[in-house]
Legacy VTK file of the C-alpha trace (Angstrom):
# vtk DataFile Version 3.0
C-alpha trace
ASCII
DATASET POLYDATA
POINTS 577 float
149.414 208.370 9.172
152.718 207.233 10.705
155.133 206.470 7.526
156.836 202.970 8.303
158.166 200.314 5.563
155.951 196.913 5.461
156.258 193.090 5.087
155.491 191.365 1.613
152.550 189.264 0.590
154.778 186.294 0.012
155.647 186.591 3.652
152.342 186.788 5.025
151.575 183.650 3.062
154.243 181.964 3.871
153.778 183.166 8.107
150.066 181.774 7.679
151.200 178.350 6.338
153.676 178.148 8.982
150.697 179.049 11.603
148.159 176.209 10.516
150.638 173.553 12.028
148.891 171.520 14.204
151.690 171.159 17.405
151.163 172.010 20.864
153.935 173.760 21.991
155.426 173.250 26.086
157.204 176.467 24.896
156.589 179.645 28.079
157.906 182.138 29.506
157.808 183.814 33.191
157.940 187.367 33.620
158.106 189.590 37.124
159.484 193.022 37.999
161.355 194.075 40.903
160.227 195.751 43.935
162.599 198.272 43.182
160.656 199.605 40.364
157.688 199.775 42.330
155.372 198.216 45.026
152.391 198.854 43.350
150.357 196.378 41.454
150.517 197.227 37.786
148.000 197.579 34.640
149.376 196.996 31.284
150.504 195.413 27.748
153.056 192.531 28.572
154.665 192.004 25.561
157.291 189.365 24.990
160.001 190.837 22.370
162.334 188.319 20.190
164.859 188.827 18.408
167.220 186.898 16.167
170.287 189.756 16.016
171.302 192.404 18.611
171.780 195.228 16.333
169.379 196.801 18.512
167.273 195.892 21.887
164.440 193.968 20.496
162.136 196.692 21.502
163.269 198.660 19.069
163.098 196.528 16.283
158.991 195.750 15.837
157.250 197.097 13.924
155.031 195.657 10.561
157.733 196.267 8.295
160.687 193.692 6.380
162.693 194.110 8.812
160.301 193.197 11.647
161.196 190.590 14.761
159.048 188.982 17.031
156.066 190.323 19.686
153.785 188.512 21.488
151.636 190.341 23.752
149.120 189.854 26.710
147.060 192.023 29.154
147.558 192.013 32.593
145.833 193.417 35.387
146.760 194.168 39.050
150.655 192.609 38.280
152.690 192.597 41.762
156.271 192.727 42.123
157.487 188.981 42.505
154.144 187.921 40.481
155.350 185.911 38.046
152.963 186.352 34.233
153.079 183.388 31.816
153.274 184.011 28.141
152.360 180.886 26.178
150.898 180.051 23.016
147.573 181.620 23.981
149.484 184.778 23.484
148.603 186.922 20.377
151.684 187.464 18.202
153.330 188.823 15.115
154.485 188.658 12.654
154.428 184.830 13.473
150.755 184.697 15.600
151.365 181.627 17.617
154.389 180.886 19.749
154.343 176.980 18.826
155.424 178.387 15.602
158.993 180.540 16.064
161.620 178.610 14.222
164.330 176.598 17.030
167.555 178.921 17.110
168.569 181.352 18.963
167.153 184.622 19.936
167.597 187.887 22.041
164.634 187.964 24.181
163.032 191.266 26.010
159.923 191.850 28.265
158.606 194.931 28.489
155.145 196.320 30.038
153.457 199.152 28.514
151.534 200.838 31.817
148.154 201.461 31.906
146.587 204.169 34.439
142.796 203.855 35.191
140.728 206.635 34.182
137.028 207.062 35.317
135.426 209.003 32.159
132.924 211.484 32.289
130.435 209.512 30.375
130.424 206.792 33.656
132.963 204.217 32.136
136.165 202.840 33.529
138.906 202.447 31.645
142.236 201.589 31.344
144.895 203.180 29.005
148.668 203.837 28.510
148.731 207.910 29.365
151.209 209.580 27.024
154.444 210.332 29.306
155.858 213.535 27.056
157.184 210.809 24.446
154.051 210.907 21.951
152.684 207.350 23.000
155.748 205.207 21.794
155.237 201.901 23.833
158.990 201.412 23.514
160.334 204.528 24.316
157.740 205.812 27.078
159.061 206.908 30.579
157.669 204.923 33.334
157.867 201.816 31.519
159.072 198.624 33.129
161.657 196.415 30.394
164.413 193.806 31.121
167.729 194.071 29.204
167.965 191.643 26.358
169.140 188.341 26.806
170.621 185.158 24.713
168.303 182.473 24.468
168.345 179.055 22.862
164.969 178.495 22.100
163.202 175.346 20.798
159.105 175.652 20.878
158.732 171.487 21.489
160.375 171.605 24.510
158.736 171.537 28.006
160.608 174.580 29.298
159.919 177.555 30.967
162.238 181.111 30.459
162.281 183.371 32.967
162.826 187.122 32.193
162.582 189.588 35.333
162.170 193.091 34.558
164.179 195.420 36.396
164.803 198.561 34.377
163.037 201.573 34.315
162.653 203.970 30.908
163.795 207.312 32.200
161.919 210.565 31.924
161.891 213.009 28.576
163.515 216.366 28.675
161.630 219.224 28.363
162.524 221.589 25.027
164.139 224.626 26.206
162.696 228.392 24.275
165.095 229.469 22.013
164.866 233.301 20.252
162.713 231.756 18.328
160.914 228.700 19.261
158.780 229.364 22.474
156.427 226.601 24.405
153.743 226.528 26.100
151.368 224.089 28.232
147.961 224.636 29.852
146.057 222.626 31.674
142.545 221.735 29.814
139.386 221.734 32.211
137.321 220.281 29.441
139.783 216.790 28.601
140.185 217.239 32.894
136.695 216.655 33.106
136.129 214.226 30.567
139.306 212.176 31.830
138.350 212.454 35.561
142.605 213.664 36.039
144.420 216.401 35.075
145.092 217.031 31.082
147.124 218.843 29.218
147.665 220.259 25.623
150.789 222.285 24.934
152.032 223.852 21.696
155.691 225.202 20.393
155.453 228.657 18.827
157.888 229.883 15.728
157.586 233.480 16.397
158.576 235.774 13.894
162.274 238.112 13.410
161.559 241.088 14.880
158.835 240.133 17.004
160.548 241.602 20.529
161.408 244.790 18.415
157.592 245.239 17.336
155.634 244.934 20.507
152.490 246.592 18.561
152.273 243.819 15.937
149.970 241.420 16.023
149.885 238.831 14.045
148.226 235.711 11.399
148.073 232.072 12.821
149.365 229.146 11.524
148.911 225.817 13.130
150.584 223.119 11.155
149.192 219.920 11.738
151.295 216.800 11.886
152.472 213.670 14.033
153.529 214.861 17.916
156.220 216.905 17.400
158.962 216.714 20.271
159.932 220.326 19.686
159.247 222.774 16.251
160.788 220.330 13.652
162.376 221.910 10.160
163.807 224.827 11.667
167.844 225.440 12.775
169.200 228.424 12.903
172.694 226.055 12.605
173.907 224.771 9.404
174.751 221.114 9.123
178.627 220.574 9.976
180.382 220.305 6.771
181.950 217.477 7.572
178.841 215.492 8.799
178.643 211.894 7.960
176.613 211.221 4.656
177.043 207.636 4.778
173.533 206.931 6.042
170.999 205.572 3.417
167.384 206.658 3.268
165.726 203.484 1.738
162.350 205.487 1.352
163.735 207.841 -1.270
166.694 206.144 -2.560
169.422 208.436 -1.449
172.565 208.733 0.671
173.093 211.156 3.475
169.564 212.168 3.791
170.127 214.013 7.076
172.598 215.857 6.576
169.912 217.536 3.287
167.141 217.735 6.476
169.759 219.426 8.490
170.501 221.961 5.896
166.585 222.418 5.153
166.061 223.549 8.521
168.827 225.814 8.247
167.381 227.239 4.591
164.136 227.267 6.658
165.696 230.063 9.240
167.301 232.266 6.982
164.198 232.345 4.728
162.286 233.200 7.974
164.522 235.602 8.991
164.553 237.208 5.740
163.508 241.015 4.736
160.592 239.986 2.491
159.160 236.791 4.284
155.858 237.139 5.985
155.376 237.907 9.042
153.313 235.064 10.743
152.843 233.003 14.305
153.715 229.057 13.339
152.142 226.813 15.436
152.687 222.570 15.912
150.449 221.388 18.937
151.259 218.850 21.534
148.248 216.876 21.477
149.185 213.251 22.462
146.344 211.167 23.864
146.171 207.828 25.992
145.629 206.049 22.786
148.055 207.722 20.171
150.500 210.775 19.732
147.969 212.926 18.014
144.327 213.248 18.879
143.200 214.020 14.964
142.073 217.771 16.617
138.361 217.132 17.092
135.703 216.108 19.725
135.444 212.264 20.178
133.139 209.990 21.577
135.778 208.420 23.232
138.474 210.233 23.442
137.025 213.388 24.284
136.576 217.374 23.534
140.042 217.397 21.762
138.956 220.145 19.374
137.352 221.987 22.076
140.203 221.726 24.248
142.584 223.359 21.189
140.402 225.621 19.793
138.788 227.010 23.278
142.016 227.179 25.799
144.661 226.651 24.044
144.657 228.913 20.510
143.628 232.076 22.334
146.299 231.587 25.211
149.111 231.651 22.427
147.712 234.421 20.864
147.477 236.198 23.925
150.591 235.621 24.696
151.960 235.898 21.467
149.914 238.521 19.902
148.347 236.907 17.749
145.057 238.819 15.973
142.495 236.008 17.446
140.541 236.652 14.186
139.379 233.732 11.965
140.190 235.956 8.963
144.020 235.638 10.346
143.858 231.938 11.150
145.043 228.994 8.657
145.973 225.487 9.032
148.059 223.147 6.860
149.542 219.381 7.164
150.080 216.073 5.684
148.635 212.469 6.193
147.543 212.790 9.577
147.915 216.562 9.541
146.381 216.919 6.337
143.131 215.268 7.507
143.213 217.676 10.438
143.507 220.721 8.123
140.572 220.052 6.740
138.257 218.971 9.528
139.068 221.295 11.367
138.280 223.755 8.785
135.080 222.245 8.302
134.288 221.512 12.374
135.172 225.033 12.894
134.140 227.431 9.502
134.249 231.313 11.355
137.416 229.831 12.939
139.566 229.289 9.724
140.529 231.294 6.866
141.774 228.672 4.681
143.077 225.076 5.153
145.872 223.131 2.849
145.143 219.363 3.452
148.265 217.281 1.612
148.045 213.890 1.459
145.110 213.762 4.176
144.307 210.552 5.965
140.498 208.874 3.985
138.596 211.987 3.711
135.632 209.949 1.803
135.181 206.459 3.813
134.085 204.864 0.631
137.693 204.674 -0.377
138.805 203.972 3.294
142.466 203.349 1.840
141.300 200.310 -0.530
138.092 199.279 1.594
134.475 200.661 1.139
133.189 200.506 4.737
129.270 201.127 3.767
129.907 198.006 1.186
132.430 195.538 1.942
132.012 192.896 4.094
135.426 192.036 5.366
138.265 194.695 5.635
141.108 192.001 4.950
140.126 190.497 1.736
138.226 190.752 -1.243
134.407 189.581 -1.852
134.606 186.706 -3.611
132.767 183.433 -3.736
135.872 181.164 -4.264
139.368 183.136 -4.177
140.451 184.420 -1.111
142.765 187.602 -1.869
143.728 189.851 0.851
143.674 193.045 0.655
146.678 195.356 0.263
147.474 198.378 2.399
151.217 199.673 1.506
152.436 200.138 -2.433
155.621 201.765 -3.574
155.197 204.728 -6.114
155.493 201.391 -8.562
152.549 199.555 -7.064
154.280 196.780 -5.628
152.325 195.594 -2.546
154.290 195.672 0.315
151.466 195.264 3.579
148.076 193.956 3.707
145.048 194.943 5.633
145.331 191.758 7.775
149.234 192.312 8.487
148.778 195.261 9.599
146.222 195.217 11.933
147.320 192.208 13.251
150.520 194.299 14.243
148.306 196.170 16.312
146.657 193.432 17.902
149.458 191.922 19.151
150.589 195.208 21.234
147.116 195.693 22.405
143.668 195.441 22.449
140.828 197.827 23.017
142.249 199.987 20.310
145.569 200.290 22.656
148.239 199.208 20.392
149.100 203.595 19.450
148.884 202.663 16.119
147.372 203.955 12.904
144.310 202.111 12.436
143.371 202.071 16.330
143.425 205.552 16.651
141.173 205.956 13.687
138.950 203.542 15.479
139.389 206.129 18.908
138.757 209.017 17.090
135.740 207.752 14.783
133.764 205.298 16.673
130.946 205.460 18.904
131.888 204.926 22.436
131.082 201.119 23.717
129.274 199.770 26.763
132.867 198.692 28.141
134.188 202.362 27.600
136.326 201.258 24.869
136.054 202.317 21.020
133.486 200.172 19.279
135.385 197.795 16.691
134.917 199.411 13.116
136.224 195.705 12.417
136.874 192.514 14.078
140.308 193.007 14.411
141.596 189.290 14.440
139.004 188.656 10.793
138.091 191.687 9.872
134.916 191.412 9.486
133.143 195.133 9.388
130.260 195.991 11.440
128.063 198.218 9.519
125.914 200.008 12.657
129.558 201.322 13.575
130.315 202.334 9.648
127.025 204.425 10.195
127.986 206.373 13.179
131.477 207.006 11.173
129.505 208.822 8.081
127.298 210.944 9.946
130.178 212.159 11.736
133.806 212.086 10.363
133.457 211.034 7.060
134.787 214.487 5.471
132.875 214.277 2.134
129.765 212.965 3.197
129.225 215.590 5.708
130.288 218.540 3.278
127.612 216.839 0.624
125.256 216.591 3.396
125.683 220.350 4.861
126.921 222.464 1.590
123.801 224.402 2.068
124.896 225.781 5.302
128.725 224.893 5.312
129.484 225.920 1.133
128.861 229.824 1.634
131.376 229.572 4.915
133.930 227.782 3.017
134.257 229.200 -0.298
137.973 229.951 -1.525
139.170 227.861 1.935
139.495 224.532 0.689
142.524 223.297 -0.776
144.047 219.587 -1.395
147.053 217.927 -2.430
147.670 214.129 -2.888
150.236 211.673 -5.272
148.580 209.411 -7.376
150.466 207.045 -6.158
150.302 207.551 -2.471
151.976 204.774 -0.327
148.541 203.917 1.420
145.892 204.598 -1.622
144.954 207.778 0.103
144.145 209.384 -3.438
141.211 207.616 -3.724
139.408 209.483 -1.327
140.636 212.389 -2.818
139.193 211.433 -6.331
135.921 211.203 -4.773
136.178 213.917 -2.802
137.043 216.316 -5.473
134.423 214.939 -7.794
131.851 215.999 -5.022
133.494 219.917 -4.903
133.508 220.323 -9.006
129.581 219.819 -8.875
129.037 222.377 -5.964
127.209 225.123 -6.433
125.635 228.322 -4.653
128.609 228.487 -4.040
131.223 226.702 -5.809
133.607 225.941 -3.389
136.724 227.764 -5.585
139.676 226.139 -4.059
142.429 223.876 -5.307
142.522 220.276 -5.740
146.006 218.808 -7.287
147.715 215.413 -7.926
151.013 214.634 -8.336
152.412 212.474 -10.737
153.551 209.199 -9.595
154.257 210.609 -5.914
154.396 208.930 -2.742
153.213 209.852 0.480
153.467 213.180 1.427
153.284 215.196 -1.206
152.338 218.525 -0.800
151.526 220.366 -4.018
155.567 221.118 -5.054
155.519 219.872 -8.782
159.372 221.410 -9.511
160.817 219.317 -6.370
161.043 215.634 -5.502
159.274 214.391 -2.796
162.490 213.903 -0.419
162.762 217.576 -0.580
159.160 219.162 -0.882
157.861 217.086 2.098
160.349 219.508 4.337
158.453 222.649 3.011
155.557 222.863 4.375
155.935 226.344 5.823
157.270 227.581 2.867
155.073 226.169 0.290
152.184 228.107 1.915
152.733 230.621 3.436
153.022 232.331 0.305
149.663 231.267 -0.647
148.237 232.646 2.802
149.574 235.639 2.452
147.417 236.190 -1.167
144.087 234.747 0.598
144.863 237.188 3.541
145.175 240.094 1.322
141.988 239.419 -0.934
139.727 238.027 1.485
140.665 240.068 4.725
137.552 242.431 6.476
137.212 246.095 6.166
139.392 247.480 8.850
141.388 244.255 9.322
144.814 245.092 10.630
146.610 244.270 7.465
149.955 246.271 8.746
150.859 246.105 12.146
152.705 242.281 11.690
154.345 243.974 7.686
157.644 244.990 8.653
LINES 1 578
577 0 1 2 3 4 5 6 7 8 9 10 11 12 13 14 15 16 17 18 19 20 21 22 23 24 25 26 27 28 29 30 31 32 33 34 35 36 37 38 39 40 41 42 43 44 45 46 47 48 49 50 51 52 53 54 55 56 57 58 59 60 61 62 63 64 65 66 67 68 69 70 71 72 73 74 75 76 77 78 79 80 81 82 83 84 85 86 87 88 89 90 91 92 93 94 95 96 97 98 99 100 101 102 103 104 105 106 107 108 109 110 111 112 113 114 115 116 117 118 119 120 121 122 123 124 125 126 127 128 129 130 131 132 133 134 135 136 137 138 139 140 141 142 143 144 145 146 147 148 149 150 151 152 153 154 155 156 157 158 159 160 161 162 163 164 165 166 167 168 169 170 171 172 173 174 175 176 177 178 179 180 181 182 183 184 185 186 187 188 189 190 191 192 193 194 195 196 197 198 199 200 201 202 203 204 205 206 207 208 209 210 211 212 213 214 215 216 217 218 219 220 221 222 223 224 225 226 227 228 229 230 231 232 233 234 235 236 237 238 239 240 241 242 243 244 245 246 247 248 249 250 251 252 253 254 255 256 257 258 259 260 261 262 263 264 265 266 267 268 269 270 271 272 273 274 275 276 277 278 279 280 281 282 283 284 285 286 287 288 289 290 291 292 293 294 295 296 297 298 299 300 301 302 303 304 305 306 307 308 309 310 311 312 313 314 315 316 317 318 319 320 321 322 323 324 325 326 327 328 329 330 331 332 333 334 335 336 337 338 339 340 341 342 343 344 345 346 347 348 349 350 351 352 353 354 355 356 357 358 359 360 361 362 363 364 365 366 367 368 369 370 371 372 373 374 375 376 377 378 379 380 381 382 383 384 385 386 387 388 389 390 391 392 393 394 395 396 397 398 399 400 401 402 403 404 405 406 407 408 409 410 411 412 413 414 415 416 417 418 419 420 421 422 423 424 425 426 427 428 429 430 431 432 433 434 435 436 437 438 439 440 441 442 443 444 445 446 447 448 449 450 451 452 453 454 455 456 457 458 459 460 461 462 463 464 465 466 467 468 469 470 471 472 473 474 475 476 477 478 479 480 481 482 483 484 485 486 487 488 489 490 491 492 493 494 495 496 497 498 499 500 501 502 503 504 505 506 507 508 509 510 511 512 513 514 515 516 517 518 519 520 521 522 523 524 525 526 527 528 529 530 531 532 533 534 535 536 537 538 539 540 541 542 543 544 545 546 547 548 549 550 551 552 553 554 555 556 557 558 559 560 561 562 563 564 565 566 567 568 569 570 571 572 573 574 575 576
């Protein structure tokens, strides 16, 4: 789950007043690209960015949080250079839905077109998507991308006026991390997401290798993948120490504290001497590049829409790094760890692949029990935005501080996402679950867990989601055959106060794994007290600190499970130096 700051009730209320106006607005806007970015007709997002201050290019400043400026967005298909697209108040928008709504004044004003490719799927569909470009699917940030530079605009919706914005700038490509001693990458193409895409994929991985590992060329060694959000290179690890003299003015207004990078900076460096230490173990580290044409992380499992992900990682591309790297290629030696996102991986994965895994460490996972689907019960509830009720209508809240206060609703949120695209395009949170989870449609497209405009659920749809990716249903459902393959492997961490009510699943999950028997599934499951989002088991550290210790938070534990639970004639000494 991507970790952003969110808009207020009293602002949604106040945004949805402000949209039931009843005015027609003249209010467009024109928008072409240049030849010179390319002759070819073009499939995409058009959004239309606004923006009332220029301490950034608007494109940089949406997103569904306080801070948030304007999008309104459109789909557009077969675009020619010269062709000129009108944005008008049919356009979907947010935070303020209808363009006949912006307030008169004057604003910085951006168009930029998120490009789709076509893709002709295995399964006989056609679609259209935005193909990750080595960014990890950021719509404002991805190479390729056609954008105009910002420019000041007097705007006033009631009058009959057209704006032109031509788009004639290109978004350049990414670099390429370079290996260090340390940090090693590696890319292969998959023929399983090749086939299923009907063009050439690719996953890719960067590799902590361990000190000494050139020196010991008849170790081989444990596997760790830790799960996360797509990682541009291996994050947390420097073997640099912050420059004493590095600014600490900047303000982290998650956690309350000043100079908040500089403390990451030095992390990473802790991180490397640790590492590099006599006494630390002696492991293979592992964050995967596994971006997809609808978000920067593919959740690490096979998907009716998105395709053989978990295949793809667990069939070419583990045992090419641990060919290359040594690794043992046993599932005794294998482990996997993450938060949010990550942590949800952890475990399925675990649980999609049993022989595979020796252990999994799932901190603050993404809903592992779709009852508690952050606050809504998808086999229950009607309407994902608000409440049953016969006479109030109270939405539905989807962001708290470790306080409670509400800070995003259900409706905000995914309204967000609408207006940067539709299909389940936008690269956003609850679109991807809707990728990963749902049956595939007769359009090729993710079927709707919701309506996304009232959020009305579909319950065939919250079906097909149980029987495969709701985490504790399935383990209820298989414990006969799954328990004895996961005993002593199952271990999860969540705050009780996690920014997006993700505890809740973890209540009911845990309540399942204290009743299970032959066997009883002996692993961990912890809370912490009053923590937010991301924590990860540390009770003697805040959360600003334990969130950058993954690595070391378990590999300790590893190590123990590795010792106790490894096979007669394991090689328990090859990789102890």
């Amino acid at each position: 789950m991507k970790f952003e700051r969110f808009l207020p009730l009293v602002f949604l209320l106040s945004l949805q007043c402000s949209d039931s106006a009843d005015t027609n607005s003249l209010l467009k806007f024109s928008f072409s690209f240049t030849k010179e970015l390319s002759e070819q007709a073009q499939d995409g997002r058009l959004l239309l960015l606004l923006s009332t201050n220029d301490k950034a290019e608007p494109r940089f400043q949406i997103n569904d949080g306080l801070e948030t400026q304007l999008v309104f967005g459109v789909d557009v298909d077969g675009m020619k250079p010269g062709d000129e697209i009108v944005v008008d108040e049919s356009a979907f928008g947010f935070p303020i839905q209808n363009l006949k709504n912006i307030p008169a004044g004057d604003y910085f004003v951006q168009g930029l077109i998120n490009r789709y490719e076509t893709f002709n799927l295995k399964t006989g569909h056609t679609v259209k998507l935005p193909p990750d470009q080595g960014e990890g699917q950021q719509w404002n940030s991805k190479p390729g991308n056609f954008y105009s530079k910002p420019t000041k605009v007097n705007i006033d919706p009631t009058k009959n006026e057209t704006i032109k914005v031509v788009m004639d700038q290109k978004i350049v490509p990414v670099k390429e991390p370079e290996d260090t001693k340390y940090v090693k990458h590696i890319k292969v193409q998959s023929k399983l997401l090749s086939e299923f895409y009907g063009k050439p994929m690719f996953v890719g991985a960067h590799v902590l290798i361990p000190e000494g590992f050139d020196e010991h060329p008849q170790a081989h060694y444990p596997l760790m993948i830790y799960h996360g959000h797509f990682p541009k290179d291996f994050g947390g690890f420097s073997t640099e120490p912050p420059d004493p003299k590095m600014d600490t003015s900047d303000y982290s207004a998650r956690f309350g504290i000043y100079g908040y990078n500089k403390l990451q900076k030095q992390e990473a460096y802790n991180f490397y001497k640790q590492w590099t230490s006599k006494n630390f173990p002696r492991f293979l580290v592992v964050e995967i590049q596994h971006a997809t044409p609808y978000y920067d992380d593919s959740y690490a499992v096979n998907s009716a829409s998105m395709g053989p992900w978990g295949d793809a990682i667990m069939k070419e591309l583990l045992p090419e790094i641990e060919s290359k790297f040594r690794g043992i290629g046993q599932g005794w030696a294998r482990f996997t760890y993450g938060g949010s996102t990550g942590g949800w991986e952890a475990l399925a994965v675990q649980m999609f692949y049993p022989d595979e895994f020796n252990g999994c460490f799932a901190a603050c996972p993404d809903p592992i029990d779709f009852r508690a689907f952050c606050l809504v019960d998808i086999y229950k509830d009607k309407n994902a935005y608000w409440y049953d009720s016969e006479f109030k209508k109270l939405p539905r809240p989807a962001h708290r501080n470790y306080l409670g206060q509400i800070q995003n609703t259900m409706q905000e949120t995914n309204h967000y996402e609408l207006a940067l695209g539709t299909h389940s395009r936008s690269g956003q949170q609850w679109d991807i679950w809707e990728a990963v989870y749902s049956p595939q449609g007769e359009d090729g497209y993710p079927k709707r867990i919701f309506n996304k405009e009232t959020g009305e659920i579909d319950k065939s749809v919250a079906e097909y989601w149980k029987e495969h990716f709701d985490l504790r249903y399935i383990l209820e459902r298989d414990w006969k055959t799954l328990g004895p393959k996961l005993e002593g492997k199952i271990h999860i961490y969540c705050g009780d106060m996690d920014n997006y009510y993700l505890n809740n699943a973890v209540y009911l999950m845990e309540d399942f794994l204290k009743k299970t028997e032959s066997p009883f599934y002996k692993g961990e499951v912890d809370y912490g007290d009053r923590a937010e989002h991301c924590w990860n088991g540390d009770h003697n550290n805040p959360n600003y600190i334990s969130r950058l210790r993954y690595n070391t938070q378990y590999l300790p534990k590893i190590l123990k499970r590795i010792e106790e639970s490894a096979p007669k004639g394991a090689d328990l000494k090859s990789w102890k130096y």
